[in-house]
MDAnalysis code that builds the backbone (N, CA, C; Angstrom):
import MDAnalysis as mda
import numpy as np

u = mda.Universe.empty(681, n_residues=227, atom_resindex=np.repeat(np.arange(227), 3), trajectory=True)
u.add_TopologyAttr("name", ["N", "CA", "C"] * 227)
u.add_TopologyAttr("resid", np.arange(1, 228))
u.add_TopologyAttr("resname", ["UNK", "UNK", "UNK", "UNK", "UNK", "UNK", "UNK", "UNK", "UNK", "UNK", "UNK", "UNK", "UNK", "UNK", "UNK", "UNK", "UNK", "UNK", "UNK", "UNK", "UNK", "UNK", "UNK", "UNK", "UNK", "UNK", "UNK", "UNK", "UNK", "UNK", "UNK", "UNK", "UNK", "UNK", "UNK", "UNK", "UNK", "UNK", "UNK", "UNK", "UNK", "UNK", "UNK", "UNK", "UNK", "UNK", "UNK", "UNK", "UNK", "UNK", "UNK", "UNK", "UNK", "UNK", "UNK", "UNK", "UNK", "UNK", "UNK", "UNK", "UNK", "UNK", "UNK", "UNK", "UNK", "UNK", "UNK", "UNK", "UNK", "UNK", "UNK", "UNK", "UNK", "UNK", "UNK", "UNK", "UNK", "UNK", "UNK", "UNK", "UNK", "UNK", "UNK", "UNK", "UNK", "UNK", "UNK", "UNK", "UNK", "UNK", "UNK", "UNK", "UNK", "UNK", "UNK", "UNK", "UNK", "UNK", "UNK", "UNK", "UNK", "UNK", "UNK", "UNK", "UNK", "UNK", "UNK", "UNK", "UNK", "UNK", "UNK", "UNK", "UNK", "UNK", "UNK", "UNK", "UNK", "UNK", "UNK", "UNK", "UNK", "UNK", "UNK", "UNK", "UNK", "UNK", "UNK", "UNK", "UNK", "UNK", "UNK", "UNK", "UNK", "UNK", "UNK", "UNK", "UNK", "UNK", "UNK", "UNK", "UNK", "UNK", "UNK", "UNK", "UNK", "UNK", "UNK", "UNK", "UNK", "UNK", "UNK", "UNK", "UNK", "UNK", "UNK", "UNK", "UNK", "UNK", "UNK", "UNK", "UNK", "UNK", "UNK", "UNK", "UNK", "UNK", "UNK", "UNK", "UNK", "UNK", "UNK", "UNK", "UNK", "UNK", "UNK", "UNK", "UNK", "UNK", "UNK", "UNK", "UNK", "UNK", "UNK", "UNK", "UNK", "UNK", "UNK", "UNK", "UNK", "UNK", "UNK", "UNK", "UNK", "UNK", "UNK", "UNK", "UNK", "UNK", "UNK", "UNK", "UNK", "UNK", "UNK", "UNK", "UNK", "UNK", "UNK", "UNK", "UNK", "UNK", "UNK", "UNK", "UNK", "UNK", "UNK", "UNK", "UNK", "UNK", "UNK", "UNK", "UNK", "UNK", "UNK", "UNK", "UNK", "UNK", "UNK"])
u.atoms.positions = np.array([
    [151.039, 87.385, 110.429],
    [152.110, 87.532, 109.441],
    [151.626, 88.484, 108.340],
    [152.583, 89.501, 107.911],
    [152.338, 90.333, 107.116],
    [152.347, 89.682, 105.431],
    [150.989, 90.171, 104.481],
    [151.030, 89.645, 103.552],
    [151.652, 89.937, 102.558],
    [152.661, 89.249, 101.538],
    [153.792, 89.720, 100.733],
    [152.475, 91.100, 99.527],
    [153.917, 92.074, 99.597],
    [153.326, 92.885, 98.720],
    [152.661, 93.037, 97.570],
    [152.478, 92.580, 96.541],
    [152.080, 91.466, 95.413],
    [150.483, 91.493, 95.725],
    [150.205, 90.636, 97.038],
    [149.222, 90.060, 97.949],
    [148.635, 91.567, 98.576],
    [149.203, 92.409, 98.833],
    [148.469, 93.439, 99.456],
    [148.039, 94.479, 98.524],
    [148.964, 94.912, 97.305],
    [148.559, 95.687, 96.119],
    [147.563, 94.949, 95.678],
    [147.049, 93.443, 95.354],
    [145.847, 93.152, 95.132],
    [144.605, 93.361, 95.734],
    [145.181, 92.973, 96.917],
    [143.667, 93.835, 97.840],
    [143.165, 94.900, 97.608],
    [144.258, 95.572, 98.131],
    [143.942, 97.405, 97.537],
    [143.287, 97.511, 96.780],
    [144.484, 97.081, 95.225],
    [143.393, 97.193, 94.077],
    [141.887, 97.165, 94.234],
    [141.364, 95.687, 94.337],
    [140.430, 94.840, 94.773],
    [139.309, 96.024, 95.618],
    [140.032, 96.599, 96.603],
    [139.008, 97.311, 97.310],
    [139.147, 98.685, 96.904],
    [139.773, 99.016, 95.943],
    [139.456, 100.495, 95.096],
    [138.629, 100.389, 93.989],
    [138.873, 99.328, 93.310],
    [137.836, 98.703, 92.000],
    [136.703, 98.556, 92.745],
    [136.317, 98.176, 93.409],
    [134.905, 97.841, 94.545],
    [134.454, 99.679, 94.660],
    [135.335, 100.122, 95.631],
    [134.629, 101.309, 95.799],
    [134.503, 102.574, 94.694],
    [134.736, 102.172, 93.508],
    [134.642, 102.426, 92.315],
    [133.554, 102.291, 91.517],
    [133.205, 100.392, 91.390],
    [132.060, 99.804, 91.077],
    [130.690, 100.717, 91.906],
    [130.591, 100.894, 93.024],
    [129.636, 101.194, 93.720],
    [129.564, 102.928, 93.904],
    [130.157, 103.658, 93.639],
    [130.016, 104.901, 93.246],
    [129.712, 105.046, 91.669],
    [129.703, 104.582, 90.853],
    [128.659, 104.553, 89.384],
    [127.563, 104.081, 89.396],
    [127.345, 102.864, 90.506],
    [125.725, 102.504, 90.617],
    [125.010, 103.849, 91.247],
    [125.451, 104.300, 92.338],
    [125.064, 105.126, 93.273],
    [124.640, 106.323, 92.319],
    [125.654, 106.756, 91.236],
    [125.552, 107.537, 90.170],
    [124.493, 107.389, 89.085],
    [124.530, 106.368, 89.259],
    [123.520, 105.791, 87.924],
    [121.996, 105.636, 88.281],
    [122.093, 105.382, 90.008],
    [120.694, 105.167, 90.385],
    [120.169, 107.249, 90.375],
    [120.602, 107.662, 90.408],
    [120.606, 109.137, 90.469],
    [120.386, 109.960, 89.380],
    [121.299, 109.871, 88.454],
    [121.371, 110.113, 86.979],
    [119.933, 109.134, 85.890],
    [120.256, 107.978, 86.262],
    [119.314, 107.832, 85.242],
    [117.766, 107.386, 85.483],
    [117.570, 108.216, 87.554],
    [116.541, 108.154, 87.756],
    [116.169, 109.596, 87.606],
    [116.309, 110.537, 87.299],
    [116.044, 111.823, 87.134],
    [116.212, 111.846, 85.567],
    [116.705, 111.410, 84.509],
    [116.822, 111.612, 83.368],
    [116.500, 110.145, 82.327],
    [116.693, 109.767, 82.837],
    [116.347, 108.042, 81.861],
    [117.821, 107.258, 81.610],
    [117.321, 106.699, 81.193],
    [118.181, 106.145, 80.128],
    [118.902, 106.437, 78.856],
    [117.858, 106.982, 78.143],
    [118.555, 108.296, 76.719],
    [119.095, 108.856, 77.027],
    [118.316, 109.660, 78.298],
    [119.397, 111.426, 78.825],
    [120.283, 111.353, 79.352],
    [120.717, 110.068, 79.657],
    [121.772, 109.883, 80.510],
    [123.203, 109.570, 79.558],
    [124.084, 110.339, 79.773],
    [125.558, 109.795, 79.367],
    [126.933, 109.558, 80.180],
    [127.341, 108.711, 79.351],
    [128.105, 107.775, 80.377],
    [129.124, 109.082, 80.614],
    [129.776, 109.916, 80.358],
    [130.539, 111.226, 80.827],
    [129.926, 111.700, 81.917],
    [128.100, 112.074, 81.912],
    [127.816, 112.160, 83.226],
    [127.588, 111.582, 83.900],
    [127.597, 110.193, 84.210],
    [127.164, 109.120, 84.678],
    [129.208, 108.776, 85.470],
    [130.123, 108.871, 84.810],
    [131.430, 109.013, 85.088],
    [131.880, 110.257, 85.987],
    [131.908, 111.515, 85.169],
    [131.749, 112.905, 86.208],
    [131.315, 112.743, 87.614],
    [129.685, 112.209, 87.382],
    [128.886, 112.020, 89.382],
    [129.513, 111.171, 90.151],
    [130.079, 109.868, 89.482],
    [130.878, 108.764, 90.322],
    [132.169, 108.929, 90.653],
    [132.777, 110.235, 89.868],
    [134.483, 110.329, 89.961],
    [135.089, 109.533, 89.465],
    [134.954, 109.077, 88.705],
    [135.423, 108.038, 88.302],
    [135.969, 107.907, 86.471],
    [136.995, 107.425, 85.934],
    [137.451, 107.322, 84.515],
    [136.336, 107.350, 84.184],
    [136.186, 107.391, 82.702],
    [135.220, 107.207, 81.554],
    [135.301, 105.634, 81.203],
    [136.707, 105.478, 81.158],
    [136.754, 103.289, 80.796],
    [136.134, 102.777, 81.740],
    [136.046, 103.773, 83.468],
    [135.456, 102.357, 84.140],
    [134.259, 101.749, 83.998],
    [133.236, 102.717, 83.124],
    [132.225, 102.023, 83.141],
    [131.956, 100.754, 82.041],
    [132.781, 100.354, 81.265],
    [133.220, 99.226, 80.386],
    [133.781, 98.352, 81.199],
    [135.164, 98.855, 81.651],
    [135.445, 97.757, 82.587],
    [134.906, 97.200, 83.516],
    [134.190, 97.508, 84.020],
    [132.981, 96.921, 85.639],
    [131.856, 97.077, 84.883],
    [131.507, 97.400, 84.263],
    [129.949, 97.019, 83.865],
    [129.762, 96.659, 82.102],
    [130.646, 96.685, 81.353],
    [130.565, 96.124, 79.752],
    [129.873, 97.309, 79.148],
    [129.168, 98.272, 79.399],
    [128.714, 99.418, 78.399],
    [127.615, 100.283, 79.535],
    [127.077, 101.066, 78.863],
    [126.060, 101.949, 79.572],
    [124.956, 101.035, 80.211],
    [124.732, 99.949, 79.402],
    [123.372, 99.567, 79.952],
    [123.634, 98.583, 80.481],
    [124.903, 98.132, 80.843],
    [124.860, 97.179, 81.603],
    [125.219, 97.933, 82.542],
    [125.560, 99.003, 83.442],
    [125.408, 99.739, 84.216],
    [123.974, 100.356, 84.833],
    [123.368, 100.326, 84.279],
    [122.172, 100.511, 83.945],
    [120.816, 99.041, 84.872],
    [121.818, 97.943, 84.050],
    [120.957, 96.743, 84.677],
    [121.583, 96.549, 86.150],
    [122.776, 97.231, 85.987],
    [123.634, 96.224, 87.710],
    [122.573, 97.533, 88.261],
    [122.344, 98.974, 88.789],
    [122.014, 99.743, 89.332],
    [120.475, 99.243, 89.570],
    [119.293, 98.552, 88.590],
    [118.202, 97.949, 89.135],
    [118.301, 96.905, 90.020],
    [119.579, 95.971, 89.472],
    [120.276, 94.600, 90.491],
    [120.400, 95.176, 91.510],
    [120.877, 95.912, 91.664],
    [121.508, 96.393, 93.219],
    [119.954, 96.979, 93.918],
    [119.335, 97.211, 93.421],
    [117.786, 97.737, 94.234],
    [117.462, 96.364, 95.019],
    [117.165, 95.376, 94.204],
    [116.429, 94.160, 94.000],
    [117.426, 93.531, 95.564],
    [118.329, 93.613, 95.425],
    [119.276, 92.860, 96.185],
    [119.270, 93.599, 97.700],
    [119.198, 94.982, 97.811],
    [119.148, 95.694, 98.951],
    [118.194, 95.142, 99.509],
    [116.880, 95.830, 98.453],
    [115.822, 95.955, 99.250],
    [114.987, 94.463, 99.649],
    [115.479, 93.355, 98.419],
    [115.572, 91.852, 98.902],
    [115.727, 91.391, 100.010],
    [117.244, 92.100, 100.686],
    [117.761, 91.849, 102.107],
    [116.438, 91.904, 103.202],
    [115.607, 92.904, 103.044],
    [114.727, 93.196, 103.783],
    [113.472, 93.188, 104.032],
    [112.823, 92.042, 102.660],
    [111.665, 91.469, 102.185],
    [111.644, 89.865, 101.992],
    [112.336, 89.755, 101.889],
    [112.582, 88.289, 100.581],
    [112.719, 87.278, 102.117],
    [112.946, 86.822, 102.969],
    [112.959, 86.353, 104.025],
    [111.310, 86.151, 104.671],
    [110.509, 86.779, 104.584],
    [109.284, 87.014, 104.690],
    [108.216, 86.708, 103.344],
    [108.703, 86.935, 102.739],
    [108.375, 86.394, 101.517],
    [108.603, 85.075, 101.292],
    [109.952, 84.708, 101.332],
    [110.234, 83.561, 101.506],
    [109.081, 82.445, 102.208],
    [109.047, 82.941, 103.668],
    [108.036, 81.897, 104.499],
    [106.267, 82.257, 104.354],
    [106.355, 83.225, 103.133],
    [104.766, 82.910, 102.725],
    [104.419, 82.157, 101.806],
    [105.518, 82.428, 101.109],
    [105.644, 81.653, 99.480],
    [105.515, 80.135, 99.719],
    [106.789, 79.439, 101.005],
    [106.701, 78.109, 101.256],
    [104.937, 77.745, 101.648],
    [104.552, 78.722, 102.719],
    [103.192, 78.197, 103.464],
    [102.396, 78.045, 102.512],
    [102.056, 79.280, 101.256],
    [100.713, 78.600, 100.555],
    [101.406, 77.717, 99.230],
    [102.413, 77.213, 98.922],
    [102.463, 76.041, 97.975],
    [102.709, 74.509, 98.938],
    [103.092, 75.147, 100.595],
    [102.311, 73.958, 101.084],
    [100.825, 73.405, 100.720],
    [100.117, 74.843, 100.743],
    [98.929, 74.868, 101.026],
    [97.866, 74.161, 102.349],
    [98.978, 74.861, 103.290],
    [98.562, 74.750, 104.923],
    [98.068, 75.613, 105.674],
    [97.917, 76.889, 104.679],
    [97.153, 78.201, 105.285],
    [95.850, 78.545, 105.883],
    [95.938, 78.545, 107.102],
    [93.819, 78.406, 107.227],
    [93.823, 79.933, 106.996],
    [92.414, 80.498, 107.029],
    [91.985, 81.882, 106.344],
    [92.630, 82.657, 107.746],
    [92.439, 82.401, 109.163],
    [93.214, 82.809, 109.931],
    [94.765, 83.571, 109.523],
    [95.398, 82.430, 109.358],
    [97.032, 82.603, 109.494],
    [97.132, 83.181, 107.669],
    [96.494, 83.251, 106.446],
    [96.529, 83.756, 105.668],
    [96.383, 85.564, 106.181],
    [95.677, 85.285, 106.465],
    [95.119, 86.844, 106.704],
    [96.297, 87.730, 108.115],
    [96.760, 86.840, 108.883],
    [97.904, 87.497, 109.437],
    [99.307, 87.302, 108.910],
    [99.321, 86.259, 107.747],
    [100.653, 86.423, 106.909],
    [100.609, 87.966, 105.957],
    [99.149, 87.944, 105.358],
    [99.236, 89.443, 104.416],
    [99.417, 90.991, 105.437],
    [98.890, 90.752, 106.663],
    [99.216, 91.653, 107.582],
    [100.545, 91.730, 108.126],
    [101.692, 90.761, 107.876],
    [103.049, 90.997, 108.115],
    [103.822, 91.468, 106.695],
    [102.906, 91.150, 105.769],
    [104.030, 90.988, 104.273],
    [103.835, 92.603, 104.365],
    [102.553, 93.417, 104.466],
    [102.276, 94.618, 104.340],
    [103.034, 95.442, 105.522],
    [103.382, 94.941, 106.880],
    [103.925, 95.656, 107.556],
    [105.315, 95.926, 107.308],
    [105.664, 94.820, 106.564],
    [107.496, 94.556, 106.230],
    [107.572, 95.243, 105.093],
    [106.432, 95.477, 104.339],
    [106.581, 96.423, 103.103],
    [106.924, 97.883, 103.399],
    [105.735, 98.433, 104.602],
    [106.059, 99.351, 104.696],
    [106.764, 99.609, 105.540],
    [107.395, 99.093, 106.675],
    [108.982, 99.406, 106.873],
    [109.868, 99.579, 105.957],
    [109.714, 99.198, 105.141],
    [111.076, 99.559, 103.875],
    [110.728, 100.391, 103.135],
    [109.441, 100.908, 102.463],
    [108.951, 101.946, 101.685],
    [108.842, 103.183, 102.673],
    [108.531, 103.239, 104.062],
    [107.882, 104.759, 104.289],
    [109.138, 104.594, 105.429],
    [110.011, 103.567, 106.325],
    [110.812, 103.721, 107.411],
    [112.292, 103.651, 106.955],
    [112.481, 103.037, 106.170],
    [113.948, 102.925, 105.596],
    [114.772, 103.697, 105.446],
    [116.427, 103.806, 105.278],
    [117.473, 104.549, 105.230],
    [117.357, 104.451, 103.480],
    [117.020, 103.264, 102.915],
    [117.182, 103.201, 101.649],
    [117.295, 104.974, 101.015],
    [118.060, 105.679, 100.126],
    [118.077, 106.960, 99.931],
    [117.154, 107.192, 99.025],
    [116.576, 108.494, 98.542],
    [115.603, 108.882, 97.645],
    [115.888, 108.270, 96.469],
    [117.332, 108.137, 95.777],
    [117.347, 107.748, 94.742],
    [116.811, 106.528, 94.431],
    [116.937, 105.511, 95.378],
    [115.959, 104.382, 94.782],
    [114.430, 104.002, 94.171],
    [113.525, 104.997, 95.055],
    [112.346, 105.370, 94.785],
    [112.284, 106.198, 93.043],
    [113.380, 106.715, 93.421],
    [113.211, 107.503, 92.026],
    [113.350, 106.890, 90.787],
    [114.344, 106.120, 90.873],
    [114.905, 105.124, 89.940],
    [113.938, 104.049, 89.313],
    [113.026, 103.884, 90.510],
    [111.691, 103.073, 90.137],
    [110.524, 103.291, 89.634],
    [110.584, 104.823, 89.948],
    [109.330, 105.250, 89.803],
    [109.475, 105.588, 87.945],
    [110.579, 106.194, 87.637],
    [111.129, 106.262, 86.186],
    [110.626, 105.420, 85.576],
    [111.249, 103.966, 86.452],
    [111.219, 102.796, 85.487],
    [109.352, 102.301, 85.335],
    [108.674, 102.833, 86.644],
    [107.231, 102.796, 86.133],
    [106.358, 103.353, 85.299],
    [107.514, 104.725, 84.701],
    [106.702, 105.575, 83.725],
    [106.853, 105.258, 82.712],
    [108.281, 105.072, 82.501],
    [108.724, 104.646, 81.081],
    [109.999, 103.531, 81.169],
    [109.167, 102.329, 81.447],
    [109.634, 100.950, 81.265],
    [110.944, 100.722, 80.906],
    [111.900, 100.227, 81.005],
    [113.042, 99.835, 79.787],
    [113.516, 98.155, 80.461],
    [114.655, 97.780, 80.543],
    [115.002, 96.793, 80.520],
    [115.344, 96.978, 82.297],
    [115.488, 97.640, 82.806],
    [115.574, 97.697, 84.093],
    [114.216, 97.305, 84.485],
    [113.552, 97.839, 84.208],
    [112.238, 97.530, 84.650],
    [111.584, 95.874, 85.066],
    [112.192, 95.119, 83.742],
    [111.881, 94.079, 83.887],
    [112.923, 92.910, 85.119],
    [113.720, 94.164, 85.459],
    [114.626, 93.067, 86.554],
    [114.069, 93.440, 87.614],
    [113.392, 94.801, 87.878],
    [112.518, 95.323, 89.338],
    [111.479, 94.530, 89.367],
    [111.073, 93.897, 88.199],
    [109.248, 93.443, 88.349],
    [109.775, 91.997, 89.023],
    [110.681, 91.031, 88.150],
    [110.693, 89.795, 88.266],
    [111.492, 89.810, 89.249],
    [112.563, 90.409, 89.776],
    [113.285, 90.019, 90.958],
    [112.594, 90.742, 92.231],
    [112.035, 91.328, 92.333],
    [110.482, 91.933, 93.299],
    [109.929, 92.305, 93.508],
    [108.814, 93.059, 92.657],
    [107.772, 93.862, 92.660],
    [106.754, 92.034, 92.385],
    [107.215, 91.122, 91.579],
    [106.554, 90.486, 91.071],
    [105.820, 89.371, 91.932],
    [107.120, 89.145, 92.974],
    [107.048, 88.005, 94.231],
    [105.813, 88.682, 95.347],
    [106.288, 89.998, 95.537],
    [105.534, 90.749, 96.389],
    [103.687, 90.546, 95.794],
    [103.941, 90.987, 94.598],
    [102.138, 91.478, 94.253],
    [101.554, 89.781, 94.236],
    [102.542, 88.796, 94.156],
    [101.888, 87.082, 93.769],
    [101.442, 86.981, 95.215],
    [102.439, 87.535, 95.687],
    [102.038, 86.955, 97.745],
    [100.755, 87.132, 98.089],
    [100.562, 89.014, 98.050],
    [99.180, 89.515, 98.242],
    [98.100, 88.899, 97.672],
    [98.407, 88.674, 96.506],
    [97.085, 88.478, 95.572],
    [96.572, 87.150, 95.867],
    [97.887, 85.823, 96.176],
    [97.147, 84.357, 96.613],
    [96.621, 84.712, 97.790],
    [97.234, 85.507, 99.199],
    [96.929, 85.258, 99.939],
    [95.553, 86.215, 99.835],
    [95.272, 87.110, 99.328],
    [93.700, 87.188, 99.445],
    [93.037, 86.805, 98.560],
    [93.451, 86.243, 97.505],
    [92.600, 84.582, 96.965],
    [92.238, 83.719, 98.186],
    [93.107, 83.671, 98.936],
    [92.559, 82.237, 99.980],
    [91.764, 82.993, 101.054],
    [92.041, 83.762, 101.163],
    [90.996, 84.433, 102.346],
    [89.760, 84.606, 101.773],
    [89.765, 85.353, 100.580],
    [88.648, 85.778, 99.700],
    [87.571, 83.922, 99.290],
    [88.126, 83.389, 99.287],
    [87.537, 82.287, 98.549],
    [87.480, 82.476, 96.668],
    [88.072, 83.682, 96.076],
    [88.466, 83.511, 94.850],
    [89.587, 82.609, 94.031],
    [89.921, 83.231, 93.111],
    [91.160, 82.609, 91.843],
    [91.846, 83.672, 91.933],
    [93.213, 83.406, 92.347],
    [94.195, 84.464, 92.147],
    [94.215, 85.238, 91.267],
    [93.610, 84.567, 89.836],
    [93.623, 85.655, 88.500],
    [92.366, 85.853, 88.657],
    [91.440, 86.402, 89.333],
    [90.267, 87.141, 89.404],
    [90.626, 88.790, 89.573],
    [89.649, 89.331, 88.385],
    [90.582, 90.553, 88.184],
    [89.984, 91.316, 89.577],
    [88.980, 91.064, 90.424],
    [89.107, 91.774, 91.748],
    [89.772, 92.059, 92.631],
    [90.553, 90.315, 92.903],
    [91.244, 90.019, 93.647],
    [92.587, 90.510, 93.010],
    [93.211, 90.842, 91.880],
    [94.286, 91.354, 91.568],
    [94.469, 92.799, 91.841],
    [93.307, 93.800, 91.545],
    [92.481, 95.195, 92.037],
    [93.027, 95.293, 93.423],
    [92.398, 94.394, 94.620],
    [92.102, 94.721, 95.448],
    [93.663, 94.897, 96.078],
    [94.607, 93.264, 95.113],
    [96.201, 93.414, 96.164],
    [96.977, 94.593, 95.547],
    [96.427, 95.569, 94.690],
    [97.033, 96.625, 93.916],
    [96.819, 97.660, 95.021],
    [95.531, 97.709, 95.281],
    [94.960, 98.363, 95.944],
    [95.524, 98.676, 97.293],
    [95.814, 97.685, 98.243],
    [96.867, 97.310, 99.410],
    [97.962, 97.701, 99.309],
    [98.589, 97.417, 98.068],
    [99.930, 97.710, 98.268],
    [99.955, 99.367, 97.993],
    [98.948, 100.142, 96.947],
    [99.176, 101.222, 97.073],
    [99.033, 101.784, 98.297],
    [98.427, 101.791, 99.085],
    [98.061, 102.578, 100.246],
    [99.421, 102.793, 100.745],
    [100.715, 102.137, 100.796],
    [101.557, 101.835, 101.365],
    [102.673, 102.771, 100.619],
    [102.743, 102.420, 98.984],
    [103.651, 103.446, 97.926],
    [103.153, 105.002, 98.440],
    [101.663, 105.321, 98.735],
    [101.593, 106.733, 98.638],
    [102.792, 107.087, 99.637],
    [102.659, 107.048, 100.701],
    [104.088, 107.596, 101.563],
    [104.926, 107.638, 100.940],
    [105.593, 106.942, 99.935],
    [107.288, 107.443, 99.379],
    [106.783, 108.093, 98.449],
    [105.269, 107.942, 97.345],
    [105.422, 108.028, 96.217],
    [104.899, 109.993, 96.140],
    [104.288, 110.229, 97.043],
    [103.350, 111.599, 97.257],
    [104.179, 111.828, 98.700],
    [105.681, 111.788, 99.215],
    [106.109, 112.156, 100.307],
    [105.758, 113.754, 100.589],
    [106.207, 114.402, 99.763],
    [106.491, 115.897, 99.943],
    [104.877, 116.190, 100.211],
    [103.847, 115.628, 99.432],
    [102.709, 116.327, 100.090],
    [102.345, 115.485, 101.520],
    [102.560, 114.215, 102.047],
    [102.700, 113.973, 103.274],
    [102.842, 114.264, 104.435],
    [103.909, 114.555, 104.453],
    [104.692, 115.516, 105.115],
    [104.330, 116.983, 105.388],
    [103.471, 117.718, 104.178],
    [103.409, 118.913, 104.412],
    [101.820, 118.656, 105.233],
    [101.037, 117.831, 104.861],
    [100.108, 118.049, 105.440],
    [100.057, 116.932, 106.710],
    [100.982, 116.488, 107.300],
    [101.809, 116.130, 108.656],
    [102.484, 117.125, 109.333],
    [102.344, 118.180, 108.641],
    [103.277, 119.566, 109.389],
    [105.061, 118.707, 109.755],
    [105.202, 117.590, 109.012],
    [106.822, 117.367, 109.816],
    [107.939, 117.396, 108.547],
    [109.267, 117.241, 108.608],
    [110.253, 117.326, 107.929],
    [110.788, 116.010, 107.704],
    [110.414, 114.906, 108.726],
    [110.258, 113.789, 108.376],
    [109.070, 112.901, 109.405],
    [109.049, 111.791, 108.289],
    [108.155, 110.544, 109.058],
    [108.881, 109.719, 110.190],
    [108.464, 110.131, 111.238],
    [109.095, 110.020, 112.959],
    [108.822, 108.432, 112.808],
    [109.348, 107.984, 113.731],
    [108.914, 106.279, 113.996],
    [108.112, 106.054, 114.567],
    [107.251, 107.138, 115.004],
    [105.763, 107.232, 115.919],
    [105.227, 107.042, 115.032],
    [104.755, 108.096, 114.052],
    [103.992, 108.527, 112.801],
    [104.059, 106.346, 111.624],
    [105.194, 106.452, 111.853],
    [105.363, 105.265, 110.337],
    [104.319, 104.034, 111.753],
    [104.642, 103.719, 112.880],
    [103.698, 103.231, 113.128],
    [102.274, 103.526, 113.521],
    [101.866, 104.552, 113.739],
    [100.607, 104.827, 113.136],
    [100.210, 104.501, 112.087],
    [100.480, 105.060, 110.778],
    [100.453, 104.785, 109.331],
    [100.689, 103.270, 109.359],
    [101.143, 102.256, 109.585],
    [101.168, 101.042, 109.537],
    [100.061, 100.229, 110.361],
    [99.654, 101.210, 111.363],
    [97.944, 100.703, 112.173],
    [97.152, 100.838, 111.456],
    [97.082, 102.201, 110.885],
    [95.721, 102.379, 110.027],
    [95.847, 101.724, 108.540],
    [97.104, 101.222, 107.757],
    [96.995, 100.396, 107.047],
    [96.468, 99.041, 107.170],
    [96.814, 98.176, 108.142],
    [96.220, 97.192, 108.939],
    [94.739, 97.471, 109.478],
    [94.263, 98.715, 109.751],
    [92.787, 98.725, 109.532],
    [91.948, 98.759, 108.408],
    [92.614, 99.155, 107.916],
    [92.058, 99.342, 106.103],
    [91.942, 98.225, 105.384],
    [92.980, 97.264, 105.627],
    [92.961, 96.050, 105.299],
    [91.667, 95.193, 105.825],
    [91.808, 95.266, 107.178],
    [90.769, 94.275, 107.974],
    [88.978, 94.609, 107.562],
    [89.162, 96.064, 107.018],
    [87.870, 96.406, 106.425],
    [87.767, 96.109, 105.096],
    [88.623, 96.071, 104.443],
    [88.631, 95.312, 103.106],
    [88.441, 94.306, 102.809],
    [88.631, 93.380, 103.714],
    [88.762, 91.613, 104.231],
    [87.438, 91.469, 104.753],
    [86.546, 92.082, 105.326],
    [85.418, 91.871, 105.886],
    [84.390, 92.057, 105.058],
    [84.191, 92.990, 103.632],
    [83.816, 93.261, 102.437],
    [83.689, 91.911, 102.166],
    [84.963, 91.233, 101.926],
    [84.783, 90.009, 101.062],
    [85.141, 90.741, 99.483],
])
């Protein structure tokens, strides 16, 4: 049965306001990852999305709450594709049922699932960029990337090679060392262009990202054997 008109102009609406909302994030992850936050104005931030100048009040309450939904929306993507794995490490060590075994092949999956999403992902450049901003010069976005997942991620690494290690999670080695891990993994998005050039390729093939994900997993296992 066809839905009375009333009922279907709401939808519409509904799904033009939507694809509205999500062309200013898309804008915003772009704009105010190449320029900040200061440099950014909501005219150009409106202009890139096509979109009115009111909409960004109406769907987001001002600039910076546009601003916070565009880090939300990172957190939430790239969540989809971490946080599940995370999830079942987080449960295992506040069980605290981890033998040094299955610790040490949980940090070898958290790192492989990392870098599927950092060096294999569709995720677009702008997200990287947007982050990397927010690592230079901090603002209030920043603090929704750390606590909604940069923060879960670096706690995972760091207990789980506390328990392997036989340290204290806040041992500043053991915090070093899960910095250390996870960078190996950022250089691919974070130093792509020189990657790539000295890969001779135009992109990272799905051969190549698993290679690079072997020899991360070796690097690890030599790091782990250090103690």
């Amino acid at each position: 049965m066809a839905q009375p008109a009333s009922k279907r102009e709401t939808a519409a609406g509904g799904s033009r306001g939507e694809d509205t909302r999500l062309r200013l994030i898309e804008a915003a992850l772009k704009i105010f990852g190449e320029l900040g936050f200061e440099g950014t104005s909501t005219r150009a931030l409106a202009d890139a999305a096509n979109a009115n100048l009111a909409a960004i009040p109406y769907h987001f309450g001002s600039k910076e709450g546009l601003y916070r939904a565009a880090a939300e929306f990172i957190v939430e993507r790239t969540g989809e594709e971490i946080f599940p794995t995370l999830s079942r490490v987080e449960a295992a060590l506040a069980a605290r049922k981890l033998a040094r075994d299955e610790a040490v092949a949980a940090l070898h999956e958290v790192l492989e699932r990392f870098s599927a999403i950092v060096i294999g992902s569709e995720f677009p450049d702008t997200f990287p960029a947007f982050v990397m901003r927010e690592q230079l010069q901090p603002g209030a976005a920043f603090e929704i990337l750390y606590q909604g997942m940069m923060r879960r991620l670096i706690e995972a690494c760091t207990k789980l090679l506390a328990l392997i290690s036989d340290r204290r999670a806040d041992d500043m080695r053991t915090v070093i060392k899960a910095q250390t891990l996870l960078g190996q993994v950022l250089v691919f998005r974070t130093s792509r262009a020189c990657v790539l050039r000295a890969l001779g390729a135009r992109e990272i093939s799905k051969e190549q990202l698993r290679m690079i994900q072997s020899t991360i997993a070796e690097n690890v296992d030599r790091i782990l054997a250090g103690k």
